[in-house]
Each structure stands twice: as C-alpha cells, then as structure tokens.
N, C-alpha and C positions, 0 to 999 in steps of 0.2 A: 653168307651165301646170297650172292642175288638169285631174284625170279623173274622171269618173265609169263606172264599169263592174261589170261583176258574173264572176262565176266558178263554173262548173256543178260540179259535184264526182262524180268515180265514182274506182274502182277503178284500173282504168288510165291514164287522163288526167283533164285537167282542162282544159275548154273556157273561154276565157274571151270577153267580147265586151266595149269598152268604146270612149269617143268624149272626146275631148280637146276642152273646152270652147268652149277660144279659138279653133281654129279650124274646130272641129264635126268633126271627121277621125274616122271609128271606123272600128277595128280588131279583128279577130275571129282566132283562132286556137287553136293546143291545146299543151298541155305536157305531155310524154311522155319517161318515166314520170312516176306520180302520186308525186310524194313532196318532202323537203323541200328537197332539195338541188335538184334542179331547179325546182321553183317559186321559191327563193330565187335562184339565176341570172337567171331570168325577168325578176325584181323587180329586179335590179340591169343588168340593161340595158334596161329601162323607165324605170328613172331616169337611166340617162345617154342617154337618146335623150327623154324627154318632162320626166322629172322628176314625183316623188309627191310634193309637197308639199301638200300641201288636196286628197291623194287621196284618194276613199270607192272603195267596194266591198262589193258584196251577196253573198253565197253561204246555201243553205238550210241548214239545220239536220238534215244529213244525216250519217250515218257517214265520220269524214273532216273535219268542220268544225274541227275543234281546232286541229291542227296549222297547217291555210288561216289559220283567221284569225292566230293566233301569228304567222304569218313574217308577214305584211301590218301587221299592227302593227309586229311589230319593224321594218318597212320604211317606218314613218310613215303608214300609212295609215289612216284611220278604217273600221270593220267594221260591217257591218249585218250583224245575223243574223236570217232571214227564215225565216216558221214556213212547212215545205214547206204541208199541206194548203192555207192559208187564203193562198198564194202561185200554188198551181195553181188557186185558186178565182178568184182576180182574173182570171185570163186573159180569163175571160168565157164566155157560151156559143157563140161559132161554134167552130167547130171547126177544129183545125189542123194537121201536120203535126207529133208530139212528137219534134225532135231537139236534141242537148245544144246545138248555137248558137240556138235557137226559147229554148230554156229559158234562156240566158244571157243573152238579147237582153228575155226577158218580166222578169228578175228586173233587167236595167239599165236597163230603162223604169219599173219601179214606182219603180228609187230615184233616177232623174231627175223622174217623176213627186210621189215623196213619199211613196208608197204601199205602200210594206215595211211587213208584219205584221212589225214587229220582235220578236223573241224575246231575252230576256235572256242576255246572254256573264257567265257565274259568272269568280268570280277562281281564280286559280291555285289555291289551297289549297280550294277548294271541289270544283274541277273533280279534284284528286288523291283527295278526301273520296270522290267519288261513285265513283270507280274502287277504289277497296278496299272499298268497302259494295258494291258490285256483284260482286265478288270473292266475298265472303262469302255472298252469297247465292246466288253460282249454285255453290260449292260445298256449300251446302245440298241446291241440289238435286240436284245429281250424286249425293248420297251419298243420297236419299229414293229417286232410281232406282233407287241399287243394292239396296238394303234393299228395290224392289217384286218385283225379278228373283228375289231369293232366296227371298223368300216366294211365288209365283210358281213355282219353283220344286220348292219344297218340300210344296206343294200338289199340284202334279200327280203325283211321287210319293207320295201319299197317306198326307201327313202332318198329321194334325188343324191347324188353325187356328192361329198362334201369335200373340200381340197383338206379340210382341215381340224378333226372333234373337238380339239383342244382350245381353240381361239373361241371369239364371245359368237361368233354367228353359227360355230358349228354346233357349240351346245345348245344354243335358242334353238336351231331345227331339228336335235334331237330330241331337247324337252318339248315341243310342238309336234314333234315325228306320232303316228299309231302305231306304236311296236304293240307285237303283245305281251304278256305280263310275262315271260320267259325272255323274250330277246328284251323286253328292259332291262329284266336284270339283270343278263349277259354283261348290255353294255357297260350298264353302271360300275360293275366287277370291271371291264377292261380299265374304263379310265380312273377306278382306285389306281390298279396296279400303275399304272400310266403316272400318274401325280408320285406314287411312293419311288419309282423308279426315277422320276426327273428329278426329287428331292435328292433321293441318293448320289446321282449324276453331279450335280452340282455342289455338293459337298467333294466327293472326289476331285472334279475339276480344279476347285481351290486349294487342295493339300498338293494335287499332280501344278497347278501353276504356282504353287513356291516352293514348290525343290525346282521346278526348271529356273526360277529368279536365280536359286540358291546354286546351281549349277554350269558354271565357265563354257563350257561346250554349247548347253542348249543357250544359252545368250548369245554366242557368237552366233547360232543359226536364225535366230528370231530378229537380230539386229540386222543382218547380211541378205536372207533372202524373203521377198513380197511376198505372204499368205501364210509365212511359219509361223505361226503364233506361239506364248508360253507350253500349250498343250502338245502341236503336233512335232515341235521341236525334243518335247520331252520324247514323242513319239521315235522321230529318226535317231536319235542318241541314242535310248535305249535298243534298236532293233536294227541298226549299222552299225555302232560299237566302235571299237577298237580303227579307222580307215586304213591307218597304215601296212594292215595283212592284206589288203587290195594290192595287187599291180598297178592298177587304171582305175580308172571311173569307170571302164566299159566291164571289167569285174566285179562293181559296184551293181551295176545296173540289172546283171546277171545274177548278183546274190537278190538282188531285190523281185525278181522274175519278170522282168520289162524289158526281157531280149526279146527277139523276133525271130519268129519259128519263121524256118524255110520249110519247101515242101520235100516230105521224104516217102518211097512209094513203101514204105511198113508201116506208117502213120496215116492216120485219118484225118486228120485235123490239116486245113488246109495251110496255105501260106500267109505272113500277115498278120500272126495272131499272139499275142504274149504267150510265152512256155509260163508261165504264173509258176513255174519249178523255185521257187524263192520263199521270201518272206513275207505272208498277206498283208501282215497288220502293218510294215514298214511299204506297202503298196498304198494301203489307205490312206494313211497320214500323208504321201505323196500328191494322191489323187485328190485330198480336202486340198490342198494348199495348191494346185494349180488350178483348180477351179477358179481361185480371185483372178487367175490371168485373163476370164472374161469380162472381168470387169474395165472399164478404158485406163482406169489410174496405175492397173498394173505396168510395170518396164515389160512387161511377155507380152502386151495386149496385140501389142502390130504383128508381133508372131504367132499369136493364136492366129491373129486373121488371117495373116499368110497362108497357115496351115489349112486353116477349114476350108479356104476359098479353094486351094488346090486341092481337095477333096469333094469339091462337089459340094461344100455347106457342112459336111460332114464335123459336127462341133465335138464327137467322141472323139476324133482320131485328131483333135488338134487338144482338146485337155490330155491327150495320151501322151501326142509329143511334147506339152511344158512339162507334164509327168517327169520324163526321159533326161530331159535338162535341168529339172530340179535335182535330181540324182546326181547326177555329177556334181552340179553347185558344193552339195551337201557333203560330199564325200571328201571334195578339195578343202571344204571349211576344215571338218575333222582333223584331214590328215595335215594340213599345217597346223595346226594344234601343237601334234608332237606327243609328248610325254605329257601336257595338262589336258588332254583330252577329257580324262574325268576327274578332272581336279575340280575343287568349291569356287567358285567366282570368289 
C-alpha cells in the first residue's frame, strides 16, 4: 500500500498526519519525544501495519529537518522538503486555526495535491560542509563580541580609543590604562576568551582549508575567482550547492538574498535595499571576497571605482555590486561542473 503524508516538526514532538491510498484510511498522531529513535520505531511499525513501499512524505525546512528526513529515507521513503514561508503561503487567505495536525494535514494536502515548494535536500558531505563553515563563523563572532565588551570596557574606564586590544600597543595601553580592580579583571577574562577562541579559529581554518584543497569544486572557485580563498570557497560550495537546480544566476543571486527590493506600499522598507530573504552565511563569504576588489591588484578594481564614484564615493554600494557579480561568477563555476560538482579533486 502506498502513503502519502507529511510530518510537522518541533522540539518536543513531531505531529504527523497521513492517509493510505488504497483504501483512503488517514491517520493522525504525535511521536513523543522528538528524536531518532522514536521516530525510527515509529517507521517500523508503520511498515509492519501499512508497509512504506512508494512512501512519500513532506516535512518544512525547519530546524530539525535533517535527521526527519535521514530516518524516512533510510525507511524507504521518498522526502519532499517544503520551503516553510512559500508553504504557509499556499494555505490561502481565509484564516484558520494554526495547530501542528492543521499544519501537517496543509503540508499532506499540497503533496497529495503536487504543490510542495520543494526545497533542495544537499548530500551528506555538503550538509557536514555547512556545519563546520557555520561553526566557523559563529565563532567569529563570539570572539568580535568579546573584543566589543573589552573595548566597551575599557572605554568607560577612560581609556583613549584603541583600534586594536589584541596587537603589542593595544596591550601596553591597557597594561599602562587605571582600570579598576573590577574592569581589570573584566578585561583580562575578555582577552582569555579572545586568545582560546582565535586558537580554536585557527585550528578549524586548517582542517576547513584541506578539505577545500581535498575538494574539486572549491578549487575550481579559488583558482577562477580574485579574493575566494581555501576557506570562503569552502564557504559558497557548501551554501550554493548543487547550481544546476538555478535557472540563472539571477536565481542564484535571489537564493543568496542580494536581489533588490523595489518599493511596495505594504512594506516599509524602502527601495534599494537587499531583501537578505536568502542565505546569510553564503552572503558573508560573498562580501569577504569582494572586499579584495578594493584593493588596485583585483580584475573588479576599475569596477569598484566605477561604482563608487557613481554613487557619490559611496564604497558600501560598490563592495555590494562585486558582491552581485561574484555570485553569478560562482554559480556559472558550479554549474559547468556538471555531475563532479562534489566530487574529490
């Protein structure tokens, strides 16, 4: 017997709501707690009471999807992964009561119906890719944190401006500074963490630049475009993926959130300004890597200046537009790739 169903996804359970073809029968219920071993029980007396053979299933692309769809795979079943906004958007406008079996009953009516915003499931080695480049970055900013506290800090004890605690002048004016015996040892605390977190930094950076050596893709983008280095190549790999499910590059640029809001009169937000409705961290590694176009050696440089100068100087909105064109670059690399897009160099 096939099934079609879907599966709401939260923290403590997971709602599912689904109806067995042959003989129209659905079935609604919750698995409690949320995790893999009971979902995988679940899945295994489902098959011996209905059978998942030409089973589908829909679940959103929520915190939590990975693992769902893994066991439902490993279970035989085929995965739709459905993009939440443009999933809540189908509902329609009347309005309804929002609960997890409403949500699981609307996401097994669109994929009865056909009508899953399907979203891309990355491969394993991609979906690892994006958890260590995520990694990396958010210890980036833990440690920008710490470094605003100290300076922050150091400030309100009234200590001149420092550009920098970390280098040899900024600690000579702190060990020289009069904090008092509180904001010393504030600061001191910040720049432990500060040192343990650049150590860690740089440990990662070395394991994340030899799988990008070790990976066919990010070498063609670090050989091909000025400012990708081992790291943020590993960056757009991981968080572009797949290019060939793009149409364009201007769908690229759109997954990335570096289209350009028009003005609409039910939005606030003026004209001019990136919808950021995309991928931040595949926004960053964009924005590291067009920053070198200020530099004169970059091939973008006469275009950065083009830009700025037509802007009034304006140096944001000309790093925005190598942004823009690094995107495409990146996306054209991928998708002549082909099939070794995530093959091993």
């Amino acid at each position: 017997m096939s099934i079609v169903g879907a599966l709401d996804i939260h923290r403590g359970k997971l709602t599912y709501d689904y109806v067995v073809m042959e003989t129209g029968e659905a079935q609604r219920g919750r698995i409690k707690p949320a995790d893999r071993d009971h979902l995988r029980a679940w899945l295994r007396r489902l098959e011996g009471r209905e059978g998942l053979e030409g089973a589908e299933f829909a679940i959103e692309a929520c915190t939590g999807w990975r693992y769902v769809a893994e066991e439902l795979e490993r279970a035989g079943c085929k995965v739709h992964l459905a993009e939440p906004a443009e999933a809540a958007a189908r509902k329609g406008p009347k309005q309804r009561a929002k609960t997890d079996f409403a949500d699981a009953r609307h996401l097994r009516q669109l994929l009865l119906d056909g009508r899953v915003p399907e979203s891309w499931i990355p491969p394993q080695e991609v979906l690892e890719a994006r958890a260590r480049i995520r990694l990396y970055k958010d210890l980036m900013e833990e440690r920008t944190a710490w470094a605003e506290r100290a300076q922050a800090t150091v400030f309100h004890q009234g200590v001149p401006e420092v550009r920098s605690l970390l280098d040899a002048r900024g600690k000579a004016l702190v060990g020289e500074a009069s904090l008092s015996p509180a904001g010393r040892q504030a600061v001191e605390y910040h720049l432990r963490q500060i040192d343990r977190l650049s150590g860690e930094l740089r440990e990662l950076r070395k394991e994340i630049g030899k799988r990008a050596l070790a990976q066919a893709a990010c070498r063609a983008l670090y050989e091909a475009h000025y400012g990708i280095g081992p790291l943020l190549s590993y960056a757009v790999w991981a968080e572009m993926g797949d290019a060939r499910r793009f149409s364009s590059s201007s769908d690229a640029v759109r997954y990335a959130g570096m289209d350009i809001t028009v003005y609409a009169s039910d939005s606030k937000r003026s004209r001019g300004h990136f919808s950021r409705q995309g991928q931040p961290l595949l926004r960053w590694a964009l924005y590291e890597a067009a920053v070198a176009a200020t530099h004169a050696s970059s091939p973008d440089h006469a275009y950065y200046e083009q830009v700025k100068a037509h802007h009034q100087g304006d140096a944001q909105i000309a790093v925005i537009a190598v942004m823009r064109k690094l995107c495409r670059r990146c996306y054209h690399t991928l998708r002549d790739m082909g099939e070794t897009w995530s093959q091993a160099a």
